[in-house]
PDB file of N, H, CA, C and O in Angstrom:
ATOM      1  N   UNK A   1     -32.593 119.207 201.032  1.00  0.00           N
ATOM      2  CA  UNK A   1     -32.918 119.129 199.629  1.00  0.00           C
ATOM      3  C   UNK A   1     -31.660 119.496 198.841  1.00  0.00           C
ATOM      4  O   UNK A   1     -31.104 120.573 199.056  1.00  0.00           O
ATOM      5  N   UNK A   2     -31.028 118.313 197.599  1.00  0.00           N
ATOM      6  H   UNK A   2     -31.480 117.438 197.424  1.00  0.00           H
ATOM      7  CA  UNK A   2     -29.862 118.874 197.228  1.00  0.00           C
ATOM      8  C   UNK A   2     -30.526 120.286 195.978  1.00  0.00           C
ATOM      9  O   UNK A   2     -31.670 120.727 196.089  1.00  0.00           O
ATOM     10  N   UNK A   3     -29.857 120.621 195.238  1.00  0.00           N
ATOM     11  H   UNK A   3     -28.928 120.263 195.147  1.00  0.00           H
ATOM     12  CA  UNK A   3     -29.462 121.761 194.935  1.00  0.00           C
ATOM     13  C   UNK A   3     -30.118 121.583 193.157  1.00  0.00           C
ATOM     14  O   UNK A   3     -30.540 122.484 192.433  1.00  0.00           O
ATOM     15  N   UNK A   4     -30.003 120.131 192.861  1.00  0.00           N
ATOM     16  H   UNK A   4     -29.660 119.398 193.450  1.00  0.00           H
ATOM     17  CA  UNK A   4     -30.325 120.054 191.477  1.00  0.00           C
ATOM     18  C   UNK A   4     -32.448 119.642 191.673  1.00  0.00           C
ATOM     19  O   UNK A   4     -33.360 119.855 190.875  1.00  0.00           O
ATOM     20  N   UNK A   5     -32.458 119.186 192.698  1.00  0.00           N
ATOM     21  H   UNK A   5     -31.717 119.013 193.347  1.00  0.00           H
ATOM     22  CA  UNK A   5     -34.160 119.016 192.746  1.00  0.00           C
ATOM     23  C   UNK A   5     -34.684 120.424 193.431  1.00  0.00           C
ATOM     24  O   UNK A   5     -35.901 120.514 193.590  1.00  0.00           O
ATOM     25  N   UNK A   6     -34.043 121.278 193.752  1.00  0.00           N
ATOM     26  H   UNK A   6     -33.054 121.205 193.623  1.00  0.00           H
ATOM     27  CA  UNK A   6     -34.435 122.304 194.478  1.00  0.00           C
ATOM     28  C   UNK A   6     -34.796 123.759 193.236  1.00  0.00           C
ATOM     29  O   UNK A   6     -35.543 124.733 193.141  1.00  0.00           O
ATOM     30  N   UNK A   7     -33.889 123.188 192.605  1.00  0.00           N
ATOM     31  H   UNK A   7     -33.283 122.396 192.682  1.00  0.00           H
ATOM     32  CA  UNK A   7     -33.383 124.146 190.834  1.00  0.00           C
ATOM     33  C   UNK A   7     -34.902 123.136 189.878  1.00  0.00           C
ATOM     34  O   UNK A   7     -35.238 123.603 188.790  1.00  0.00           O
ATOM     35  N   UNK A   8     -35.512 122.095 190.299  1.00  0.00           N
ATOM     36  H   UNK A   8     -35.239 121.715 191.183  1.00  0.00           H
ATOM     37  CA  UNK A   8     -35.981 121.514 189.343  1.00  0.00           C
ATOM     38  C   UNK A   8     -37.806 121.970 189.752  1.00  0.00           C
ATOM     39  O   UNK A   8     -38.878 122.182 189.185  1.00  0.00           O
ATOM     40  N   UNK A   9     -37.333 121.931 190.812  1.00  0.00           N
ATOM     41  H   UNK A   9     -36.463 121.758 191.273  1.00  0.00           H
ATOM     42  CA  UNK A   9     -39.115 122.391 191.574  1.00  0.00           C
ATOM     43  C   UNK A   9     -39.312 123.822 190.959  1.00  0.00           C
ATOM     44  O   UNK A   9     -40.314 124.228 190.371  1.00  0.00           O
ATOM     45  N   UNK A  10     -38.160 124.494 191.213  1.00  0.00           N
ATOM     46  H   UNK A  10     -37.345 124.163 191.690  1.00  0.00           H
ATOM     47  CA  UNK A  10     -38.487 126.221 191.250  1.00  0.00           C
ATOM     48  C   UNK A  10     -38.898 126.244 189.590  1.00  0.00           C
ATOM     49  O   UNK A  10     -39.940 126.812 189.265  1.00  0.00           O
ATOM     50  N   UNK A  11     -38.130 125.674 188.671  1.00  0.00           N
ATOM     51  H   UNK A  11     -37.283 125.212 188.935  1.00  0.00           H
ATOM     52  CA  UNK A  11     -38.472 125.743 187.183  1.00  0.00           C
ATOM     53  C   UNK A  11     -39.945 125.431 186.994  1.00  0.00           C
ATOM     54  O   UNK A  11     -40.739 126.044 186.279  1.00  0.00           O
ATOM     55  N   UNK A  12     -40.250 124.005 188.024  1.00  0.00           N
ATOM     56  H   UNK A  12     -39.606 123.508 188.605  1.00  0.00           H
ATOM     57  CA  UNK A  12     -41.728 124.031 187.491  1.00  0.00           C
ATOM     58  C   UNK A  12     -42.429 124.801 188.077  1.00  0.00           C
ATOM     59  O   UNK A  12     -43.355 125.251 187.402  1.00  0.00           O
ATOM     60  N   UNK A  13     -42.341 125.204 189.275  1.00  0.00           N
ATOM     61  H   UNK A  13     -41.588 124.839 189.824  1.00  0.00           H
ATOM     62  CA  UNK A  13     -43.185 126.590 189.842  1.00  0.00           C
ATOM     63  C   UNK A  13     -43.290 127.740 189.023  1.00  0.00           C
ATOM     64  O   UNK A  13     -44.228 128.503 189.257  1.00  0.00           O
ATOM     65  N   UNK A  14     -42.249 128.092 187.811  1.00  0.00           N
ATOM     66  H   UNK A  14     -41.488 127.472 187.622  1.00  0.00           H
ATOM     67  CA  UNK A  14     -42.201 128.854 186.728  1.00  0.00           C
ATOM     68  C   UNK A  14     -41.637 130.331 187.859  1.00  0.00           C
ATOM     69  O   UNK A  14     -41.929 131.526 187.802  1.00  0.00           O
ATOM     70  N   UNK A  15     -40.743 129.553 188.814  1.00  0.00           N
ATOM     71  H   UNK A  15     -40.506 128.583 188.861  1.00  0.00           H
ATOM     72  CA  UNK A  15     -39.605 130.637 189.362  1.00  0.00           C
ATOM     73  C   UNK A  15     -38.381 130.858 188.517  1.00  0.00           C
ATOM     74  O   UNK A  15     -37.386 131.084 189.204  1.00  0.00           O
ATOM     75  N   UNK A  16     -38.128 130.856 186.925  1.00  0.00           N
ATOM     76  H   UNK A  16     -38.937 130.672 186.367  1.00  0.00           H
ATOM     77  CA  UNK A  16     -37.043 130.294 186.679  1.00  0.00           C
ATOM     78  C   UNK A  16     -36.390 132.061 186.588  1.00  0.00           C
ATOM     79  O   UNK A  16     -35.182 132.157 186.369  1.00  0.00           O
ATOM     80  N   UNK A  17     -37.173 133.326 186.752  1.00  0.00           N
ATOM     81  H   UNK A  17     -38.154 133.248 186.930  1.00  0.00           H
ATOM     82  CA  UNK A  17     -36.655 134.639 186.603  1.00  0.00           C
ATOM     83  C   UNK A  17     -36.178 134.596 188.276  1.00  0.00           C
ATOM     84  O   UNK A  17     -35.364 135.454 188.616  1.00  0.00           O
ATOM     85  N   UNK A  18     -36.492 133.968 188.946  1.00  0.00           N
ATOM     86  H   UNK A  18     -37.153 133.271 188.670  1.00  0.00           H
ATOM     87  CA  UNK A  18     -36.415 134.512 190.272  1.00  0.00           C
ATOM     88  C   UNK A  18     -34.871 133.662 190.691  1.00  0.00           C
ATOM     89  O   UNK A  18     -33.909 134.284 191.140  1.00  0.00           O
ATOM     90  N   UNK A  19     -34.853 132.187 190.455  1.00  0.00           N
ATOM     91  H   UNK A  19     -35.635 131.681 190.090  1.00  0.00           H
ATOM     92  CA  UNK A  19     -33.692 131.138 190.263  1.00  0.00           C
ATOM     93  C   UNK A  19     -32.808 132.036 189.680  1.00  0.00           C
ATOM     94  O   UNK A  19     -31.829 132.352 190.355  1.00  0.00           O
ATOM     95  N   UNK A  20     -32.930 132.481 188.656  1.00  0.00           N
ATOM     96  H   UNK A  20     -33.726 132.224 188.107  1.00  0.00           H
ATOM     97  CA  UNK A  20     -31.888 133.296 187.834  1.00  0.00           C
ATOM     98  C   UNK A  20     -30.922 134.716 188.484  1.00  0.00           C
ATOM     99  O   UNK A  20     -29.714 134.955 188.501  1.00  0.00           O
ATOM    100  N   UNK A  21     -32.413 135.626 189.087  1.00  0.00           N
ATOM    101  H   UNK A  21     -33.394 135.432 189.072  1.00  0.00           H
ATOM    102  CA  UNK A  21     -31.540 136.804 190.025  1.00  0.00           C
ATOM    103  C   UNK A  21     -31.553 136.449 191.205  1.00  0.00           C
ATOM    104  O   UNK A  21     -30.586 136.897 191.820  1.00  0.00           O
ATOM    105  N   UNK A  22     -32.168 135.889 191.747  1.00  0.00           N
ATOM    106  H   UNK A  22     -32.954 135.525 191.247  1.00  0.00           H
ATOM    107  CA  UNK A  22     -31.650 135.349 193.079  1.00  0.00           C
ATOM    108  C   UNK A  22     -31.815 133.953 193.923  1.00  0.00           C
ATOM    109  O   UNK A  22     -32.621 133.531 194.753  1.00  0.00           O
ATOM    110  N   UNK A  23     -30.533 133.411 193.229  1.00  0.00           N
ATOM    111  H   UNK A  23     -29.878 133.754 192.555  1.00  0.00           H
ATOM    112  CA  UNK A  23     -30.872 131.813 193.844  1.00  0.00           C
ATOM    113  C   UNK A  23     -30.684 131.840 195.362  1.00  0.00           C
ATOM    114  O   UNK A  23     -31.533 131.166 195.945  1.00  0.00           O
ATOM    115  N   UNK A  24     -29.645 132.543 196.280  1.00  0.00           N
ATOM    116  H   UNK A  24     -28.955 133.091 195.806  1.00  0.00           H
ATOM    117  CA  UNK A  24     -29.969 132.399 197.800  1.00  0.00           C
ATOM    118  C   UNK A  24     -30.687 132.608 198.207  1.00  0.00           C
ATOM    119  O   UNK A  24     -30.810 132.043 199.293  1.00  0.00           O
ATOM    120  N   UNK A  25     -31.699 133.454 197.845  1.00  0.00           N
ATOM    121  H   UNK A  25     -31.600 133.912 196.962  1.00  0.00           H
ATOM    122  CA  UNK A  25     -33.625 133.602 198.460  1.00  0.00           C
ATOM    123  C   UNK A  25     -34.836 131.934 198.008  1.00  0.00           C
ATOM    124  O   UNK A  25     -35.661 131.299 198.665  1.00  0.00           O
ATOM    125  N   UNK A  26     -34.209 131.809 196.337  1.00  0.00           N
ATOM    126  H   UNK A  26     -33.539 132.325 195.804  1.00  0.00           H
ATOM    127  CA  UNK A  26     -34.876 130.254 196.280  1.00  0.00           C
ATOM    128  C   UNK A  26     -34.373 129.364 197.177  1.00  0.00           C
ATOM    129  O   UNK A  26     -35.162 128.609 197.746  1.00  0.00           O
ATOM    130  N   UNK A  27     -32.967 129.298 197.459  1.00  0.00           N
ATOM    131  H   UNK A  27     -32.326 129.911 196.997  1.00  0.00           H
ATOM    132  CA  UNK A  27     -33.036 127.902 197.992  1.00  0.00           C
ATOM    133  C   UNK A  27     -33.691 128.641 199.367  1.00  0.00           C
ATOM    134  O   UNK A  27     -34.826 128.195 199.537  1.00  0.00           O
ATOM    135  N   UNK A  28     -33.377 129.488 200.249  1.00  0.00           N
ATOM    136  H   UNK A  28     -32.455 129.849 200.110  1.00  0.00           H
ATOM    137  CA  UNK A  28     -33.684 129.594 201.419  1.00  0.00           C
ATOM    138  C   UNK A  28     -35.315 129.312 201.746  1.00  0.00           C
ATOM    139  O   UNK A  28     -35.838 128.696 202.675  1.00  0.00           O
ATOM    140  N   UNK A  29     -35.839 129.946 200.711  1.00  0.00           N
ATOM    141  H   UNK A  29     -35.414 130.446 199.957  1.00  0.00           H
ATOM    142  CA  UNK A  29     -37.294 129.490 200.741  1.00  0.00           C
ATOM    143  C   UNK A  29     -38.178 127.742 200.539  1.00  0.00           C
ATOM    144  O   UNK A  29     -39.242 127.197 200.833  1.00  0.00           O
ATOM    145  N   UNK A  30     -36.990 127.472 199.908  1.00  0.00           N
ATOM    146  H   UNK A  30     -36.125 127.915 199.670  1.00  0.00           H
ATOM    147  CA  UNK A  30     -37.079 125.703 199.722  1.00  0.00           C
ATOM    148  C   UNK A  30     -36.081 125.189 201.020  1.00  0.00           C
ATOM    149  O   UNK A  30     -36.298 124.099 201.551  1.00  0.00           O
ATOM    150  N   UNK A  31     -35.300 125.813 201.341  1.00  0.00           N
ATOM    151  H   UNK A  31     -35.123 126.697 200.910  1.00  0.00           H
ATOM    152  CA  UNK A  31     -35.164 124.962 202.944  1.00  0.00           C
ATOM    153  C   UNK A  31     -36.355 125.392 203.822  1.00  0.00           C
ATOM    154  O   UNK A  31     -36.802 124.505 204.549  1.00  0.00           O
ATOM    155  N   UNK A  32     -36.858 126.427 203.873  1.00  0.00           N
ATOM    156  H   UNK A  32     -36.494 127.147 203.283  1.00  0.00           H
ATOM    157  CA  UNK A  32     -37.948 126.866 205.054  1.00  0.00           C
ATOM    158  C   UNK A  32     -39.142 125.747 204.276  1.00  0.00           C
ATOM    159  O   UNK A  32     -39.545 124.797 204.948  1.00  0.00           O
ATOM    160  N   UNK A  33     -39.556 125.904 203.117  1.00  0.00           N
ATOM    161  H   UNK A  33     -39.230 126.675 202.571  1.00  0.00           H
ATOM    162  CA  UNK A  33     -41.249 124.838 202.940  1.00  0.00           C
ATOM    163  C   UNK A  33     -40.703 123.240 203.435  1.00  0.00           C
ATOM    164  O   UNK A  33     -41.525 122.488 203.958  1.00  0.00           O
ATOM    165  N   UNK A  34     -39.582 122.887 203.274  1.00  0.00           N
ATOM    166  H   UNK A  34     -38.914 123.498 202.848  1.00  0.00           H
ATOM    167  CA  UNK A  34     -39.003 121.965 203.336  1.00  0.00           C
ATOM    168  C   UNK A  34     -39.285 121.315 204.992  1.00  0.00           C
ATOM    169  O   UNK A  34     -39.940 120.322 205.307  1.00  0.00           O
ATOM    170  N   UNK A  35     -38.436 122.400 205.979  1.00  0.00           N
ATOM    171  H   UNK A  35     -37.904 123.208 205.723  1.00  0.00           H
ATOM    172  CA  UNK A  35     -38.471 122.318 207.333  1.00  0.00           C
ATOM    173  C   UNK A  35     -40.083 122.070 207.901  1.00  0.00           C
ATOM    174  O   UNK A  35     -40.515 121.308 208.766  1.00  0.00           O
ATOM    175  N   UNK A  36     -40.764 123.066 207.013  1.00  0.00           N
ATOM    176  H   UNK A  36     -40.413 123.685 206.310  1.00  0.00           H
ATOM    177  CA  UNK A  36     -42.136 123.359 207.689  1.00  0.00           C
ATOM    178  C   UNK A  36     -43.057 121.688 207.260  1.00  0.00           C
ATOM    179  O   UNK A  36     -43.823 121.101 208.024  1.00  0.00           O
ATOM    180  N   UNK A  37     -42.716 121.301 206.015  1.00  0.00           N
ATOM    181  H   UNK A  37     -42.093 121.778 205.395  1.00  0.00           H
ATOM    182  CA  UNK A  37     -43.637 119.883 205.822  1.00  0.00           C
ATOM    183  C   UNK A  37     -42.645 118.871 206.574  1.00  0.00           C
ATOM    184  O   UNK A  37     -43.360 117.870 206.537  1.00  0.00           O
ATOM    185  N   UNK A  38     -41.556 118.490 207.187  1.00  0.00           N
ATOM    186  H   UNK A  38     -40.975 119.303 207.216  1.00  0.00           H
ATOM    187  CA  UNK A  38     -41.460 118.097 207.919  1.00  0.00           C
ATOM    188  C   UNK A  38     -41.806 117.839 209.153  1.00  0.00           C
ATOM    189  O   UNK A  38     -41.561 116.745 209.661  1.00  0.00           O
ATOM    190  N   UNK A  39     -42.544 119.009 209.927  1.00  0.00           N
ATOM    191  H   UNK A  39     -42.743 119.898 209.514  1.00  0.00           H
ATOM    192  CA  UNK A  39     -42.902 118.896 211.034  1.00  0.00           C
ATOM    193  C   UNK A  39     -44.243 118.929 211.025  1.00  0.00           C
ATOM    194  O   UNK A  39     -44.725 119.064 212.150  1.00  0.00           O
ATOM    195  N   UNK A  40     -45.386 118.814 209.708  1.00  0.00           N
ATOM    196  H   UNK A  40     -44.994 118.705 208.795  1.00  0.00           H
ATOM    197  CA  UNK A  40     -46.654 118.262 209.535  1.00  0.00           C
ATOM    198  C   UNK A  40     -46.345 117.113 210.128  1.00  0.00           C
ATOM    199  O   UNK A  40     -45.257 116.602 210.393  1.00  0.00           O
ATOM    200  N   UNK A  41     -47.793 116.664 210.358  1.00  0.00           N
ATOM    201  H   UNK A  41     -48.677 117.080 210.143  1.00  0.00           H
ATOM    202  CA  UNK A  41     -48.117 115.554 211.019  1.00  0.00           C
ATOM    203  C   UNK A  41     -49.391 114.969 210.404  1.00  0.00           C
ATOM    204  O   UNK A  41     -50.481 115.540 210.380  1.00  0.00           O
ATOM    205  N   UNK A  42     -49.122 113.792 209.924  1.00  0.00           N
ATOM    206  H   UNK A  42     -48.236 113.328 209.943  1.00  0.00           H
ATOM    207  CA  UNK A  42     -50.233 112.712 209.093  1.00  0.00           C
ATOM    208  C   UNK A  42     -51.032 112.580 209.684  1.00  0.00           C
ATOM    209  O   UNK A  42     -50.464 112.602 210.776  1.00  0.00           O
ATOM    210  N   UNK A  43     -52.207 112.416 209.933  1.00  0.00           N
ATOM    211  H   UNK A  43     -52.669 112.397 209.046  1.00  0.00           H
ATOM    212  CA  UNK A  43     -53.399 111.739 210.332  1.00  0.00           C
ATOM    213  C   UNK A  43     -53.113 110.271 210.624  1.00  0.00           C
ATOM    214  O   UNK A  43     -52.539 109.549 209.809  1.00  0.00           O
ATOM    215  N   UNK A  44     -53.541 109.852 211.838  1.00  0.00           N
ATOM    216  H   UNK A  44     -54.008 110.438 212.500  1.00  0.00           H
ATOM    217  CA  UNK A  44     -53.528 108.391 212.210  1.00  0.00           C
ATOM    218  C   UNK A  44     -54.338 107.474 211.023  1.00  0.00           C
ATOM    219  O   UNK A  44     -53.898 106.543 210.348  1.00  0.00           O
ATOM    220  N   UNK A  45     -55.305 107.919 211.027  1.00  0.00           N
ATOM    221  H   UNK A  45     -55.663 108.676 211.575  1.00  0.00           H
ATOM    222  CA  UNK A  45     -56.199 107.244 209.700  1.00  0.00           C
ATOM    223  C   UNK A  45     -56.417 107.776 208.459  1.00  0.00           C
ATOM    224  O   UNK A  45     -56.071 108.956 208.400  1.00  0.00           O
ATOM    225  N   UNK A  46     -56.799 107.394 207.602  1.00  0.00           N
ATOM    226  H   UNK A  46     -57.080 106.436 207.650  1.00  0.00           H
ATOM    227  CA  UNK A  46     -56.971 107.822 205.839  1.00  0.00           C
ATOM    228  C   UNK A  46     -58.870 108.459 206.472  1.00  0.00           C
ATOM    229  O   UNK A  46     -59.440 108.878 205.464  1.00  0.00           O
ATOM    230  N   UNK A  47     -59.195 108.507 206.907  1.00  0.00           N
ATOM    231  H   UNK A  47     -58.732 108.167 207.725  1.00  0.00           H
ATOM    232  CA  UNK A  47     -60.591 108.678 207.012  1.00  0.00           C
ATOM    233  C   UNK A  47     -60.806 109.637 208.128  1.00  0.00           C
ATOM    234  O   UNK A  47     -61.940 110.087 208.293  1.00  0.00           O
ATOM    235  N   UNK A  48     -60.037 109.920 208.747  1.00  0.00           N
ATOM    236  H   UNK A  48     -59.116 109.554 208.613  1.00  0.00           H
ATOM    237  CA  UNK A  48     -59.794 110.971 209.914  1.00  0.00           C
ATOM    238  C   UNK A  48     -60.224 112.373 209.226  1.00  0.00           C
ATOM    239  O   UNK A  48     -59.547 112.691 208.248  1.00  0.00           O
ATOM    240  N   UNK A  49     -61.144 113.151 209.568  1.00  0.00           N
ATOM    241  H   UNK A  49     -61.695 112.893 210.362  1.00  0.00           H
ATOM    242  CA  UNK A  49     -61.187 114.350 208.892  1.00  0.00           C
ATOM    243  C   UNK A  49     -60.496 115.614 209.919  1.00  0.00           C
ATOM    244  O   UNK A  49     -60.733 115.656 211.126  1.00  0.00           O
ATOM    245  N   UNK A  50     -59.742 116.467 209.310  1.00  0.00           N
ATOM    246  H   UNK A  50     -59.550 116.433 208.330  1.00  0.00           H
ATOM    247  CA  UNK A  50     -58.966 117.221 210.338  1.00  0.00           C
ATOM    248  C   UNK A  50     -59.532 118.372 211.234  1.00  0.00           C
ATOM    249  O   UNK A  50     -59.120 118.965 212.231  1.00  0.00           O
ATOM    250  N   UNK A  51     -61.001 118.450 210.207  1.00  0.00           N
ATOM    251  H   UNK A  51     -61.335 117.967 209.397  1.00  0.00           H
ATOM    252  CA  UNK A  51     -61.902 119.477 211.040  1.00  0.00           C
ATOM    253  C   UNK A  51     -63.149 119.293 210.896  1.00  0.00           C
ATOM    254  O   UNK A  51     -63.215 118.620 209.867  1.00  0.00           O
ATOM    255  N   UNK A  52     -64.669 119.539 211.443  1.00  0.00           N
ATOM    256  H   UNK A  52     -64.616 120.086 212.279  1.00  0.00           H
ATOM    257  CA  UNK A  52     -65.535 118.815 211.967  1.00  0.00           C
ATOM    258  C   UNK A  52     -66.103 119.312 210.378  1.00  0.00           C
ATOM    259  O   UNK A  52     -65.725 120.365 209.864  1.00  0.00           O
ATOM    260  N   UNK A  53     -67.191 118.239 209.633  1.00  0.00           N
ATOM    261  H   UNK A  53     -67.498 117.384 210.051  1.00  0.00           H
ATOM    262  CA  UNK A  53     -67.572 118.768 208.821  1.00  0.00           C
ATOM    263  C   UNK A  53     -68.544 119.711 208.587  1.00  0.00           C
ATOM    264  O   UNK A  53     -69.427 119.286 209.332  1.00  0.00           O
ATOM    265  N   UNK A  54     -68.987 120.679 208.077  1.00  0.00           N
ATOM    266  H   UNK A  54     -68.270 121.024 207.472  1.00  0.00           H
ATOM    267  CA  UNK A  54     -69.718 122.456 208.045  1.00  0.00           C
ATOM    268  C   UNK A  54     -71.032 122.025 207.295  1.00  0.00           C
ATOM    269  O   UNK A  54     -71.096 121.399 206.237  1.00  0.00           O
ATOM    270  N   UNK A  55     -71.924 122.432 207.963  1.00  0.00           N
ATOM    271  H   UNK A  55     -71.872 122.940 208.822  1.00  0.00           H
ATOM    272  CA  UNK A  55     -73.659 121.885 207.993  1.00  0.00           C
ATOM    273  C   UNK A  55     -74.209 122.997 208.051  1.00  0.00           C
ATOM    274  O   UNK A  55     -73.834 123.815 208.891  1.00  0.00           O
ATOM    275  N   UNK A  56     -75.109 123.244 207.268  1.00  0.00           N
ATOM    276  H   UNK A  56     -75.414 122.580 206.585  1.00  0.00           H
ATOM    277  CA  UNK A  56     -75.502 124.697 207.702  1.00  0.00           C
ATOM    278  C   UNK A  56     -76.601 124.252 208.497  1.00  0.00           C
ATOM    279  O   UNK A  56     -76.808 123.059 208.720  1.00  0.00           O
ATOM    280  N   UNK A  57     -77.459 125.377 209.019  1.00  0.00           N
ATOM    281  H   UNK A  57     -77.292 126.346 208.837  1.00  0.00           H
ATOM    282  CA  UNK A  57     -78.358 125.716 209.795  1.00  0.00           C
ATOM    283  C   UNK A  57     -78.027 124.684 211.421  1.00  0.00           C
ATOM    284  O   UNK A  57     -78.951 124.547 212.222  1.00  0.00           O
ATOM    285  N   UNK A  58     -77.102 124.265 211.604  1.00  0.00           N
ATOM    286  H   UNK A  58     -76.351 124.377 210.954  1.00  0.00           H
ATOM    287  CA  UNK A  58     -76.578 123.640 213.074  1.00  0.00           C
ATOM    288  C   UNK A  58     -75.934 124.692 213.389  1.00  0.00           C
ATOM    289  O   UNK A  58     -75.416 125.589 212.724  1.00  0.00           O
ATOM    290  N   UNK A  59     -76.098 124.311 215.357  1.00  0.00           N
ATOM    291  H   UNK A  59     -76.519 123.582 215.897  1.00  0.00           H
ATOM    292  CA  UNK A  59     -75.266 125.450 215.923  1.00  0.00           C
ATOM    293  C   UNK A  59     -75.749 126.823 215.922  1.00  0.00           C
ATOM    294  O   UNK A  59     -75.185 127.587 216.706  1.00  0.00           O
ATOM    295  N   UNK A  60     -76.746 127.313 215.144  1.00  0.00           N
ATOM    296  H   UNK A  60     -77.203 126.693 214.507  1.00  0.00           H
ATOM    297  CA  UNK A  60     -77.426 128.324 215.414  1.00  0.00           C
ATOM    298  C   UNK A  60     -78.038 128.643 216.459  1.00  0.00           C
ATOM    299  O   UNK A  60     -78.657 129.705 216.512  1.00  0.00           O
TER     300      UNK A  60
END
């Protein structure tokens, strides 16, 4: 992530006190969310649900 969209996210996150005293903790934290949605993994299908759907009174 370059440096001017990384400065543009944190503003809208309304990090702009945190950008200000400490930008090597923002970016480091925008390379780590960065790394981590990279190695998500999409669903084969749009309709795939990722966990079984919650019914009550089943399974009791």
């Amino acid at each position: 992530m370059d440096k001017a969209t990384m400065e543009l996210l944190a503003r809208r996150a309304g990090l702009d006190k945190a950008l200000a005293e400490f930008p090597e903790d923002v970016a480091a934290a925008a390379k780590q969310a960065a790394d981590v949605t990279s190695k998500i993994k999409a669903p084969a299908s749009a309709a795939a649900e990722p966990w079984p759907p919650m019914r009550a009174g089943r399974g009791l």
